[in-house]
N, C-alpha and C positions, 0 to 999 in steps of 0.2 A: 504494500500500500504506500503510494508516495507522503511525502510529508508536505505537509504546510508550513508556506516563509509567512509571519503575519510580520509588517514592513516597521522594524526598529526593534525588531526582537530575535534571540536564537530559532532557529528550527523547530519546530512542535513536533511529534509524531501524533496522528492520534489514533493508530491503531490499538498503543497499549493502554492498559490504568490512566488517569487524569493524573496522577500523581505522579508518576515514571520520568517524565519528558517536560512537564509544567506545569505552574501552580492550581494547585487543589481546589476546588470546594468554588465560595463565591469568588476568589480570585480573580476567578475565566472571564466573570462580568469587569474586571475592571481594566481587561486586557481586550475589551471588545469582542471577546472570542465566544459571548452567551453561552448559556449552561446545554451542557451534552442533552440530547434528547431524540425520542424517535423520529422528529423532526430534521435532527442531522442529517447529510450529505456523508458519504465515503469520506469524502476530501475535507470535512471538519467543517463546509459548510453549511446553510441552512438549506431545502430544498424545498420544491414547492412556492407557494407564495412567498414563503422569507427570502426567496432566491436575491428579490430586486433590493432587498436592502443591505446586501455585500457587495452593491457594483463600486467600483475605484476601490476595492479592498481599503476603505475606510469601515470605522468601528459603526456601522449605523446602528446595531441595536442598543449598544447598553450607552448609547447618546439618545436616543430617544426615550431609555428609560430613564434616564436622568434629568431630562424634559422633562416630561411629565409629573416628574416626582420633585424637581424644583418650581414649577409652576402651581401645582397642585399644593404641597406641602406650605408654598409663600402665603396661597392665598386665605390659607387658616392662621398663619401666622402675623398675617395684617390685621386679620378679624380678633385676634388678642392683642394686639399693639394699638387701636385704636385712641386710646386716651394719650400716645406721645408720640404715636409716629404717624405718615400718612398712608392711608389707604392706595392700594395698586391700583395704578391706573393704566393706560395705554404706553406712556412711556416704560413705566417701570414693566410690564410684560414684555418688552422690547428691547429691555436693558437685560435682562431674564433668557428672554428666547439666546439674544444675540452669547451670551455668556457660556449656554450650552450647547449652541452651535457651532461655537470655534472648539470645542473637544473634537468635533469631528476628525480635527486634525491634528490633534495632542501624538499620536506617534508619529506622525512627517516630520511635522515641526514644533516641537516640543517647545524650546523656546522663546519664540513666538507666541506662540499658544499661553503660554503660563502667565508672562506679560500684559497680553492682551486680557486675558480673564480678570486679574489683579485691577487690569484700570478699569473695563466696565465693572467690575464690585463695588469700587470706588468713588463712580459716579452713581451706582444705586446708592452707595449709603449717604453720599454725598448732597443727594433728590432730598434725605429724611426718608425714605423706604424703610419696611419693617426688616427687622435681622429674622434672619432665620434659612431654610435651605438656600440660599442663595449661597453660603459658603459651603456647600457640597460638590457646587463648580470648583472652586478653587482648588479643593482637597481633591480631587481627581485630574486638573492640570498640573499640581503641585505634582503629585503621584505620578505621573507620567514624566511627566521629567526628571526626577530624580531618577527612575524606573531605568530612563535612555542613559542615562551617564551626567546629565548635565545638574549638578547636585549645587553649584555656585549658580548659576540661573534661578532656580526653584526657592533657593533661603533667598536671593534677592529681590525675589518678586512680591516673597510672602514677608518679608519684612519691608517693602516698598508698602504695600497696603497696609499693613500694621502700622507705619508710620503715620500713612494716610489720616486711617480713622483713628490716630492720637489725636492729628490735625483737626479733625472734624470734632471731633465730638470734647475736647477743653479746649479750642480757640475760633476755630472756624463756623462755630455753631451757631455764631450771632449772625452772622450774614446769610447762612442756609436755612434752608426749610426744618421741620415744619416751624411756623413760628412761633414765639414764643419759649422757643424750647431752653433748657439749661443744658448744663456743662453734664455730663457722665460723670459717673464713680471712681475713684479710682479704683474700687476693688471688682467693680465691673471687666476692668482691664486687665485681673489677676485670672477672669475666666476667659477671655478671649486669649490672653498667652498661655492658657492652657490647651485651648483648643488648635494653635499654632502647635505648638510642642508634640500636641498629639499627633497632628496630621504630617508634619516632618519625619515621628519617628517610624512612622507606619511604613510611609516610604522607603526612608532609610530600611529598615527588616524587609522590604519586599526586595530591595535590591539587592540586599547582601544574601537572600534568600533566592534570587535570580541565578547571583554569581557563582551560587553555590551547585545549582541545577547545571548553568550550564557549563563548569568544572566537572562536574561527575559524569557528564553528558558525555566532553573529552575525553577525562580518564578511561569510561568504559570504551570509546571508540580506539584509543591507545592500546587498550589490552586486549580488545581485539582482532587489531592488527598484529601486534606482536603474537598474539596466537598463530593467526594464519602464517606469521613469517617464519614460526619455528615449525610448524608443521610443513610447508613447501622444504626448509632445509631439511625435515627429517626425512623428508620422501627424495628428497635429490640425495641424499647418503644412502638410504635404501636401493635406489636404483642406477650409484653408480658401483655400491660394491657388490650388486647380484649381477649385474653386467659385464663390470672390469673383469671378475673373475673369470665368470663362464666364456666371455668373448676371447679373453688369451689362450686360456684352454683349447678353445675353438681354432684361432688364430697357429698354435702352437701343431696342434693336430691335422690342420690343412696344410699348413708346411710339412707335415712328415708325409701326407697323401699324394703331394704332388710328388714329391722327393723322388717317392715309393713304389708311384703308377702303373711305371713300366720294369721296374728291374725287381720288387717284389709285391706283386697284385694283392694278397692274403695281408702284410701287414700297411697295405695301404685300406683297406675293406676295414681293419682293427681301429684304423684313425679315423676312418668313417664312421662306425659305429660310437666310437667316443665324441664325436663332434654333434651326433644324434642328440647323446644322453645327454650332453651338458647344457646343448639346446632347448631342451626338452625342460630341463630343469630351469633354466632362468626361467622360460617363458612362464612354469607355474609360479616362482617366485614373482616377476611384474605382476601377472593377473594378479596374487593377493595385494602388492600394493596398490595397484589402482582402483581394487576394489573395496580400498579403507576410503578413495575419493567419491567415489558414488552413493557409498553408502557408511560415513562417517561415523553413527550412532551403534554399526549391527557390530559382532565380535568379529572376530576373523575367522574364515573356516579354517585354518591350519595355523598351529600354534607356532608363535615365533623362532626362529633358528637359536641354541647356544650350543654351550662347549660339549653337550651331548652327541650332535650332528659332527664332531668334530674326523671321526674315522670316515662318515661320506665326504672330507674337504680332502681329506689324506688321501682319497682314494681318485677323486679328481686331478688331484697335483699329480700323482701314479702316473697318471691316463697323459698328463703333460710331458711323462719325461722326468720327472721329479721325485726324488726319492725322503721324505719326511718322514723322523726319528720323533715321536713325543716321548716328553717325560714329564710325570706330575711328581713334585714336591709337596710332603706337609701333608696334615689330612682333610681330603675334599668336605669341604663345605654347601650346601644348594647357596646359590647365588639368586637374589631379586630378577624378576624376566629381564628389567633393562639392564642389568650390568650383564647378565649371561647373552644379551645379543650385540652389547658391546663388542664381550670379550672375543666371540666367535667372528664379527667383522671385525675386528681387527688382526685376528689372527687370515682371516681371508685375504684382506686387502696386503697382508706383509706377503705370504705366499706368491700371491697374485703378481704381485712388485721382484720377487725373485724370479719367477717365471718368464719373466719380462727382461729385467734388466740385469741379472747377474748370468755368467758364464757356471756356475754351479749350476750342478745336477743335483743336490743334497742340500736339505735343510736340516735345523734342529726348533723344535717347539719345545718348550719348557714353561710349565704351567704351576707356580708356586703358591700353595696356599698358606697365608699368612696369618695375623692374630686378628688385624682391621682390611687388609687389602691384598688383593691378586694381584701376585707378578706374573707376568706374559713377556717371554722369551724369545725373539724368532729371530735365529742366525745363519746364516750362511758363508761357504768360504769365496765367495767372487771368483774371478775378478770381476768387474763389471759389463756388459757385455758391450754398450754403446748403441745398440741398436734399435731401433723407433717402432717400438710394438703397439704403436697407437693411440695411446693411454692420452685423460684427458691432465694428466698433472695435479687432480685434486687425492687422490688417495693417502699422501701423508698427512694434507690437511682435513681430511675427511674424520681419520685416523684421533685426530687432536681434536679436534670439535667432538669425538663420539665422549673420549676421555675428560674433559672439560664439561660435560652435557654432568657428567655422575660426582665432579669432583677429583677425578684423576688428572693424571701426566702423560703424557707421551717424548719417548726418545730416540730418533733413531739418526743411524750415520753411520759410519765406519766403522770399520776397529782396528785396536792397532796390532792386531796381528794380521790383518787381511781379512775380506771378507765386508760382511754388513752386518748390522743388529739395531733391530723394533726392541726396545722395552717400553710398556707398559704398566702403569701403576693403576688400579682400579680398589675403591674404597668397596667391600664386602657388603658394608651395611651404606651407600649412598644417600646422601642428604635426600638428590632430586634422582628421578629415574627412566627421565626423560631419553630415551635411545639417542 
């Protein structure tokens, strides 16, 4: 379901909870966005007859409840001020109308907006009009601007009018309407800056309750990016040490086929059937991981590779040409599934890398178990061969990133007797267990 941009605010979704994506409850009314109902649209907005009052994605409904509710609420409110103020006449419904109908635009232009409302208040209380919803404009220009960022706007506007009606009501009162009238209280003025203070802080907690919405909004789009980024890197380590492997294999067996062709048929026919099997096996290895892509949530039909599968790696490298001696150390331990399909590609990809690039025919694997961590051994005596079997160059670093993923190390390079050597350090009990 697409989302809705309502213009000077984050992103809405509103296909989830009212609460998830933005603010709650009566909120919605004072973001223009009307309370959820079967009257909704998909797209958040009204449909049917309320279609025509969301044209120029201005806030028409909760400006026209505001209307009505400051026009209506005034005119009770004259009818108890009678004895000091003046009754609503055609101006003051004018000063009224005009006051709630620049909300229309309180999210374009907020500032403007907040401005404008403060001076037509000012000329109602200004007329001698009665107090009362009339400052419910304000508290909703005020609100809105603070809302958008503009938080030096909004104190200046509503301390421009507080100013104002200082002015009005202990100096300027002799010359305005109604007549006859006196100076105000001062303790009168102790409830108007209360009603300021109110209406500021309100604001203020809606915005810092904004900030807060759409900070979490981030974060979660953050970490679900990072999900998806460690999940493509764990599928690209998957699919390049079930490939690297099986395709040198393959690569290795077609060179002895062709070799073989004509001067001995029978063990070219043997490198054939081994280039079969190793094919045969990737291709069920891809199918499962491309089938964690389609179907993310199901299990796997075949349980992950580790240091069990280790006599079928043995017997592949065989099938290459490669002769692999293991030896375990210490007493075997079960290993967590992610450090056991760690251990098993890394011991793959170091094979893989021998097969490849050293002039040995002979490896050693040595598998140590330890009190906190598995050492992983893989040596060979070179020389190196120099020759370009394809590879895409990620397998040491494949190798590091598996060991890094658990908490371990990865070491490999020469030695200084000749030859090469993969060590690996892998913590038994891993913090994370992320493959």
């Amino acid at each position: 379901m697409a989302d809705q941009q309502t213009p000077g605010h984050p992103t809405r979704s509103w296909g989830g909870p009212p609460w998830r994506d933005g603010p709650p409850g009566p909120w919605r009314w004072a973001e223009g966005g009307g309370p959820r109902g079967p009257w909704k649209r998909g797209d958040g907005g009204p449909s049917g007859p309320w279609r025509w009052l969301e044209r120029g994605g201005l806030p028409w409904i909760s400006t026209l409840v505001i209307t009505v509710f400051v026009q209506v609420g005034s005119g009770f409110a004259a009818h108890a001020q009678t004895d000091y103020r003046n009754g609503l006449d055609a101006f003051a419904r004018a000063l009224l109308f005009a006051g709630t109908a620049l909300l229309l635009l309180r999210k374009k232009y907020p500032v403007q907006v907040v401005f404008a409302v403060a001076a037509t208040t000012m000329v109602y209380l200004g007329a001698g009009y009665a107090y009362g919803p009339v400052f419910v404009t304000v508290a909703f220009a005020v609100f809105a601007a603070i809302v958008a960022g503009h938080r030096r706007a909004a104190w200046a506007a509503i301390g421009m009018l507080w100013l104002g009606h200082l002015l009005i009501a202990h100096w300027l009162y002799r010359w305005l309407p109604p007549s006859g009238d006196s100076a105000a209280s001062w303790s009168g003025e102790l409830v108007v800056a209360a009603w300021v203070v109110a209406i500021v802080a309100v604001a203020e907690l809606a915005r810092v309750r904004r900030e807060q919405w759409a900070r979490e909004r981030a974060e979660r789009a953050e970490a679900a990016r990072r999900r998806a980024d460690e999940e493509r890197l764990r599928i690209a380590r998957e699919l390049h040490d079930v490939l690297a492997h099986s395709i040198s294999v393959i690569n290795v067996q077609a060179g002895v086929g062709l070799a073989l062709l004509d001067a001995d048929p029978e063990q070219a026919r043997t490198a054939l059937t081994t280039i079969k099997s190793a094919s045969k096996e990737a291709l069920g290895e891809v199918r499962q991981v491309l089938e964690s892509l389609r179907a993310p949530g199901d299990a796997p039909r075949a349980p992950a590779p580790g240091l069990d599968r280790l006599p079928e790696l043995v017997q592949q490298a065989s099938s290459a040409g490669l002769t692999v001696e293991v030896t375990r150390q210490g007493k075997e331990v079960p290993l967590a599934p992610g450090a056991d399909l760690a251990a098993f590609r890394i011991v793959q990809e170091a094979l893989t890398n021998v097969v490849r690039h050293s002039g040995s025919r002979a490896a050693r694997v040595t598998i140590g178990y330890g009190t906190s961590e598995l050492e992983l051994l893989v040596d060979d005596d070179g020389p190196a061969s120099g020759a370009d079997a394809g590879g895409s160059g990620n397998g040491l670093a494949g190798m590091r990133e598996r060991a890094a993923a658990l908490g371990g190390t990865i070491e490999a390079g020469p030695r200084q007797d000749g030859g090469f050597r993969v060590r690996a350090l892998i913590p038994l009990r891993p913090k994370e267990t992320t493959p």
